[in-house]
N, C-alpha and C positions, 0 to 999 in steps of 0.2 A: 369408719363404720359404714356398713351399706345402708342404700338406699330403703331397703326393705325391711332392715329392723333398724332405722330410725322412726319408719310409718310405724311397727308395727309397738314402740315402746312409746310413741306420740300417742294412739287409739288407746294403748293401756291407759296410761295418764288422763288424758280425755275420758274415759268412762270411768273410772275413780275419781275423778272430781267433778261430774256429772253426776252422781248420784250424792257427793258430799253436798256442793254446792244446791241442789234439789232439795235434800232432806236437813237440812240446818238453816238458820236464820240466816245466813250471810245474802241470800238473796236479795230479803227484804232490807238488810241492813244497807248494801249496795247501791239498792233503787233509792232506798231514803235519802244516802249521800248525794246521789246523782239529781233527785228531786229538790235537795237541799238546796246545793250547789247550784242550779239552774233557779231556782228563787232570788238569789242573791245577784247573778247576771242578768237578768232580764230587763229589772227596771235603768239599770246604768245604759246597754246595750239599746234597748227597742222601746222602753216606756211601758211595754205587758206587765202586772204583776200576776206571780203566779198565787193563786189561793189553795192553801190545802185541806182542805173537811177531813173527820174520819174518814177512815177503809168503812166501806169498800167503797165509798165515792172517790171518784176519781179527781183529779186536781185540775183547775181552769184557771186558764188565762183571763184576766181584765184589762181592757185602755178604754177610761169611761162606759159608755154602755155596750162595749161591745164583749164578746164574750167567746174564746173559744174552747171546748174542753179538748182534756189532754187525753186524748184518746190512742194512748200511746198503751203499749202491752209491756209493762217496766221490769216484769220478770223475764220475759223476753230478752229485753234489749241490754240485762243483766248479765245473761248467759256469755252475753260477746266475749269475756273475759276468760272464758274455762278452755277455749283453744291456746289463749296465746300464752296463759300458765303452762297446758298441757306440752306446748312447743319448746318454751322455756326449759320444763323437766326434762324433755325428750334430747335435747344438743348435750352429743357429748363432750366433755373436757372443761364442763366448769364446776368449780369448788363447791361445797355449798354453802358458802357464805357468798359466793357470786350466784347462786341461784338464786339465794335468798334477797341478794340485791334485786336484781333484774325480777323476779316475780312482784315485789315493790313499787318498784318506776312502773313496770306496765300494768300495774292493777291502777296506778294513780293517775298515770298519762290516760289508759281507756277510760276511768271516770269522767276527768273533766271532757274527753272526746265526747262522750255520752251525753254529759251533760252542756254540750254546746249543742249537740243534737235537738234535748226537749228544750231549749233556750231559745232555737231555730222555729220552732213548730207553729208557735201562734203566727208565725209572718208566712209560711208556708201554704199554711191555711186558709189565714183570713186572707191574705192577698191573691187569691188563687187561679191562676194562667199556668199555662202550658210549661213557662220559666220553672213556677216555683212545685209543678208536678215532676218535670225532670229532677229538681234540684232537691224535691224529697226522697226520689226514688235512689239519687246517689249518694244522698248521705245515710238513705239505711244500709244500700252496698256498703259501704265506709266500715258503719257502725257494726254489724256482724262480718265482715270478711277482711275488708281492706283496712281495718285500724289493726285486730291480732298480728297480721302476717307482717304489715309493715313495721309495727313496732317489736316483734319477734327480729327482725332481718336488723333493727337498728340496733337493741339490746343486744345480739348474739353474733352480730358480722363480724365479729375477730376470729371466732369460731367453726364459722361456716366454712371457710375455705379450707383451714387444717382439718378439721371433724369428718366432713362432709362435704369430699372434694367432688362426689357426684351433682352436687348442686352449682359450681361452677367452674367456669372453662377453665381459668388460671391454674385452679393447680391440678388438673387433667395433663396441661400443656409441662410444667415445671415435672412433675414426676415420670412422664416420658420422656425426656430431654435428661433426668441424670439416668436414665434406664440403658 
């Protein structure tokens, strides 16, 4: 497959489940996981409990009196997830019962990515130097860019090199060599 209609069946995928993922609950069903999830680490991990009030308040951190809210944008950091389905869909030569796998592991692998994210936040926050401004700025890199593609590349690297030999050198070098 080329280069240019695996982009251009990736952008399809991508905007059909952009607009799925938009207009159906799984957004907030997502966030709640991730928000769940990040409750139940925090106190093991760092001593924060995370407190959840009704929507539309948002949910804060507590260690005694201190207090940081989660000023985190949860439909946002939601979306992370609709690239790397979209990428998923997009590689050709898997089954779709291996689709079905692989859309699985990396909706569950970027969950808990995500939710080590808001688990991260109150020490990000409240501890806040230069360190922990860098070190917020690369885990939202992480959490929209570099979780999809790297766990796309781990779920679908058997693929990549027969599928979509333009992506790397190997089998460039292999199918000149029997030419």
């Amino acid at each position: 497959m080329s280069k240019t209609r695996f982009l251009m069946r990736f952008l399809l995928f991508f905007a059909v489940l952009l607009v799925v993922w938009s207009r159906t609950p799984l957004t907030s069903f997502y966030s709640d996981a991730v928000v769940g999830i990040a409750t139940q680490m925090g106190p093991p991990l760092h001593g924060w409990v995370l407190d959840r009030p009704p929507p539309p308040q948002r949910p804060i951190w507590r260690q005694g009196d201190h207090r940081v809210d989660a000023a985190l944008q949860f439909d946002a950091l939601a979306v992370g997830v609709v690239p790397l389905l979209a990428l998923i869909l997009a590689t050709p030569g898997i089954a779709w019962q291996g689709r079905l796998v692989r859309c699985l592991l990396g909706t569950g692998s970027n969950l808990f990515i995500s939710a080590a994210i808001v688990t991260a936040f109150p020490l990000l926050v409240f501890y806040k130097n230069a360190f922990t401004d860098i070190l917020g700025t690369f885990l939202g890199l992480i959490a929209f860019v570099g979780a999809p593609a790297i766990l796309w590349f781990v779920l679908c690297r058997n693929e990549l090199p027969v599928r979509l030999p333009g992506l790397t050198g190997r089998a460039n070098k292999d199918s000149s060599s029997t030419a």
